[in-house]
N, C-alpha and C positions, 0 to 999 in steps of 0.2 A: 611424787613430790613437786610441788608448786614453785619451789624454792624462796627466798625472801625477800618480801617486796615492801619493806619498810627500814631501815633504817636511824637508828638518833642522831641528831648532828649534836655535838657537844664541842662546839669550837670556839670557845668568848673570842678569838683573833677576827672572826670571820661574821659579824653580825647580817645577817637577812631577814628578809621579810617573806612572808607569807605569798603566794604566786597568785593568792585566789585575787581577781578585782577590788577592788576597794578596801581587802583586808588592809589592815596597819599591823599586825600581831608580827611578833618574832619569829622565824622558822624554828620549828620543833623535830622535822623529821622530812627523810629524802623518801617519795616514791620510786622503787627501784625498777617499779612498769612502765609510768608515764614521766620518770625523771623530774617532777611535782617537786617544789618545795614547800610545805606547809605546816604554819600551825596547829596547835593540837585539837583546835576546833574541827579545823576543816578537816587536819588528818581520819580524827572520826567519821567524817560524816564520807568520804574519800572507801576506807577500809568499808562500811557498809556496801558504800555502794558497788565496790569491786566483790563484796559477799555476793550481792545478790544477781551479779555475773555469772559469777560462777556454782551459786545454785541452780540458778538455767541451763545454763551448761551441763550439771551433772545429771539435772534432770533429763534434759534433751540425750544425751548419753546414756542413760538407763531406758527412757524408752525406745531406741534404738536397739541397745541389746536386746533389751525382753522381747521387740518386731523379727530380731534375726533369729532367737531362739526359740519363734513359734514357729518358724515357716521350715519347710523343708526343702532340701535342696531344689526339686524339680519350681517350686511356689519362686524360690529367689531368680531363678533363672527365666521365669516367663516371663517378666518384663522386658529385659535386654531383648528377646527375642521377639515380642510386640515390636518393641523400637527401629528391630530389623528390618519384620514384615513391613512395617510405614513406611520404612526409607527406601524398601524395594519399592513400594505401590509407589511413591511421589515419583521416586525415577522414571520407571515404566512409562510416566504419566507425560514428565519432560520429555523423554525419547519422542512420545506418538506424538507431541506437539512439535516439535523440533521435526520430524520425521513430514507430518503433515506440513509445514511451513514447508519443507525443500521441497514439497512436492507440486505445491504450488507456485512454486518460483521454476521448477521445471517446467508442468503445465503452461505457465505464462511465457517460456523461452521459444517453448514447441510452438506454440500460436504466434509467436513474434517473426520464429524463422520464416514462413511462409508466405507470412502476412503482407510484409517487405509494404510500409504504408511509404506513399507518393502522391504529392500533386505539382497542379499545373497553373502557373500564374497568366498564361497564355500564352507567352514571351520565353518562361523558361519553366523550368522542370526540378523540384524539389522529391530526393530521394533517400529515404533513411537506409542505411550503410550501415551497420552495425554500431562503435563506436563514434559514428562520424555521418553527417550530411553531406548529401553531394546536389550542389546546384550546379545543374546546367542550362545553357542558353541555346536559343537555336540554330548553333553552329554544333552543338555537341561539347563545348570546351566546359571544361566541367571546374569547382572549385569548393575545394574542401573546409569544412565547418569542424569543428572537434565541439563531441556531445555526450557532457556527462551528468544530463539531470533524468536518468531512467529507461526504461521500454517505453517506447514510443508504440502509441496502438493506433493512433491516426493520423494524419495531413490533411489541412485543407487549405483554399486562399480561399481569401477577403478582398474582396474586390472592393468593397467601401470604404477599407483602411490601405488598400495596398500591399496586405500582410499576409505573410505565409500563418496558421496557427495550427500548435504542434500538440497534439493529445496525448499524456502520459496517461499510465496507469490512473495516479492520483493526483496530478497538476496541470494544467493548461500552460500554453507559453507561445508569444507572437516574435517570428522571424523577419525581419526586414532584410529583404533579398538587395537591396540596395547597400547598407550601410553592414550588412552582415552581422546584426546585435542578436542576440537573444535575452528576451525579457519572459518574468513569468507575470500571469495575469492571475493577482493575490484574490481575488474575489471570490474565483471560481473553485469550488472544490466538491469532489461525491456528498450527496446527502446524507451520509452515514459511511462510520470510520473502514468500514468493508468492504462496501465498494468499490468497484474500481469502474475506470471510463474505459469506452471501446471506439465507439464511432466520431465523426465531427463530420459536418460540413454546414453551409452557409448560404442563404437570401442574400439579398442586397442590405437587409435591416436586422438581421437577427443571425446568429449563432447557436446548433440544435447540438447537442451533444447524448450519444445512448453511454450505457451500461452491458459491461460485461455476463454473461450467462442469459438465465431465462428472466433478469430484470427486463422489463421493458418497455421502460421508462425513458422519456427524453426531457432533458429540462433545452431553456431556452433560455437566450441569455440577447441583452440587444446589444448591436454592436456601435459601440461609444465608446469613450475612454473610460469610463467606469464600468464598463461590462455588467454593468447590472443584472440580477435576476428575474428573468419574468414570470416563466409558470415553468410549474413540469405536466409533461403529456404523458396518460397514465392509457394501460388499459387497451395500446395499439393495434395489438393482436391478441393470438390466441395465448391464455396461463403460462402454456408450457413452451411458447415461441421462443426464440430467440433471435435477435433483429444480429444479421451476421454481418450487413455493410450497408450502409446508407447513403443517399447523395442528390442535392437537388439538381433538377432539370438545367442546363445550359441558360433558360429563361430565369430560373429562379421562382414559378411560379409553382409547381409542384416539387414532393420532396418524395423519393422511393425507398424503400425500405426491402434487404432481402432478408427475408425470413427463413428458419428451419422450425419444422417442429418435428416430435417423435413419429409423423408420419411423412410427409412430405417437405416440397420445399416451394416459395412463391415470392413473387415477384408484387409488392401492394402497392399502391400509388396513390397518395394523399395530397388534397392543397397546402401547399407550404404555409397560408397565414390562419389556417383557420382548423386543420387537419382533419378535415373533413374526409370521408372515402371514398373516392374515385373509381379505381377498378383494381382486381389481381389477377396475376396470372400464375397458375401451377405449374412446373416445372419437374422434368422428368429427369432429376438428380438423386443418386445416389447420398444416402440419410448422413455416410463419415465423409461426405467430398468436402471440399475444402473449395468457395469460392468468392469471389472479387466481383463489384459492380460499378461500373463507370458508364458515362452517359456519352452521348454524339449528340450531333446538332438534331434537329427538329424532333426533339422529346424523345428519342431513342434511346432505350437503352444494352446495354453492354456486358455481359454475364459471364465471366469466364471459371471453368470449371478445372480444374488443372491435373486434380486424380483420374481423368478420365479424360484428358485432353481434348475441351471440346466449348465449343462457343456458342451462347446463346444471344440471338439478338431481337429485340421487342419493341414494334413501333409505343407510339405512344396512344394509341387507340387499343393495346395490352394484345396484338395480334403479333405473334409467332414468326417475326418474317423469314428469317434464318436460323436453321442449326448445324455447326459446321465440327466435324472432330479434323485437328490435326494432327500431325508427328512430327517432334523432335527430339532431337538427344540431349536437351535441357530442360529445365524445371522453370515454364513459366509459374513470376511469382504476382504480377499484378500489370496492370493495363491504363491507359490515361490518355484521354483527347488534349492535346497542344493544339492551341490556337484555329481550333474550330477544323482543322484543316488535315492535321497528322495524329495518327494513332501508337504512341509508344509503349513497345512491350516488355515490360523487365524481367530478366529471367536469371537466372543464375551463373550464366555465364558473358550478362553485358545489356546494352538495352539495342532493342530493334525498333525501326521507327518505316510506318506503313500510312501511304497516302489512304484519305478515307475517300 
């Protein structure tokens, strides 16, 4: 039963008009669905149109039954469970992404811890500290920064600007060891949303920055207030290399590059303005060692291998001068010439500082 959805008004006390727009007619009758007041015109035309409501309606309703009372139970039922299997598979799918995302923010925590990125202004000594920077002067008096824009993967100064600059994953940013600011430098960003940065260091005129894994690419950026883009260096080394630490000579004239690849590991050395190829040197390190390269004065450089406690040092003519393993009951985590003069070692439990 529909029940009744019309109504007569029969009230001469009570005159109305019709509800439809522009009607002028008398009201004839009350809609008891849409509470409609209408003449008997509209009434008409009103009842149709709720007829053919609800012959859709019955119709839609009878082909429905007649669809239930083809199918058999097992037929009704595999849909829902279609809808299941989806909902498992789209899960499944969030977990291994979700799964993979932590896993690379582990990945990148593990490379962070060891990393322990530092430089050297000459004067003093910039050291990333987990949450926090630590500049020290060369007295040792040290003074804390609070740092909360990401993993820091590199340090360098700029000696052009004065500036410490700090290489996140996906942002650049220049410290002023004088005024203690930090700013980010909006220009610079990976060439694509996946990458991430790893290396920096610095000329007199230009800023090189690499990439994370076996990219190994360095883009180049001049150093002015606009940081502008200049090129990217494609094609360094070998497909499968990976450039593990970078850093230009004390001169500024050549730029070094440590390499790993699936076989070995090597020492390359390129002209800083033109990156031309100069020489390499192979290196007798172990494929999962974990190391750091800093340079000394006259074109030296400074290799430290720290899974295997042991120092490699290489003039600038790519000749082998020293290889030294030492021992200690700390975890050197990276190395840095100050002021042409002293060798500071950061380790896990403090920094040590060694005439050169």
């Amino acid at each position: 039963m529909l029940g009744l959805l019309f109504f007569h008004r029969d009230d001469d006390d009570a005159i109305e008009y019709c509800e439809v727009e522009e009607c002028k007619d008398y009201v004839q009758s009350v809609c008891n669905h849409c509470q409609q007041n209408l003449c008997e015109l509209h009434l008409n035309e009103h009842r149709r149109l709720i007829q053919t409501q609800l012959d859709l309606l019955a119709n839609k309703i009878n082909d429905v039954s007649q669809e239930m009372n083809s199918r058999t139970l097992e037929q009704l039922a595999k849909k829902p469970f279609e809808d299941l299997e989806q909902w498992k598979s789209e899960s499944y799918h969030r977990i291994e992404q979700k799964y993979e995302e932590k896993c690379r923010e582990v990945e990148v925590l593990v490379e962070q811890s060891p990393r322990a990125s530092r430089s050297s202004s000459g004067h003093s000594l910039l050291v990333e500290c987990g949450l926090k920077l630590c500049l020290y002067d060369q007295r040792l008096n040290s003074t804390e920064i609070l740092w909360n824009w990401g993993l820091i993967s590199d340090i360098c100064w700029c000696e052009q600007l004065h500036l410490f600059i700090i290489v996140t994953v996906v942002n650049v940013y220049i410290f002023d060891e004088t005024k203690l600011i930090i700013d980010q430098i909006e220009t610079i960003q990976p060439y694509k949303a996946e990458k991430k940065f790893w290396g920096c260091t610095c000329t007199d005129q230009d800023l090189f920055i690499s990439y994370k894994g076996c990219d190994t690419r360095i883009d180049q950026y001049a150093l002015t207030k606009s940081y502008y883009f200049i090129q990217q260096w494609k094609h360094l080394c070998s497909r499968r290399g990976i450039i593990r630490d970078m850093r230009c000579t004390l001169d500024k004239k050549q730029l070094c590059l440590l390499v790993s690849t699936e076989n070995d590991w090597r020492l390359d050395v390129r002209n800083s303005g033109t990156m031309e190829f100069i020489w390499s040197r192979f290196l007798l390190i172990n494929l999962d060692a974990r190391c750091r390269l800093s340079m000394l004065p006259n074109s030296e450089s400074l290799i430290i291998n720290w899974n295997e406690n042991r120092i490699f040092r290489i003039n600038g003519n790519s000749t082998l001068v020293e290889k030294k393993d030492y021992k200690t009951n700390y975890l050197v985590r990276n190395i840095e010439v100050v002021g042409f003069a002293y060798l500071v070692v950061y380790t896990s439990t403090g920094l040590y500082i060694y005439e050169i």
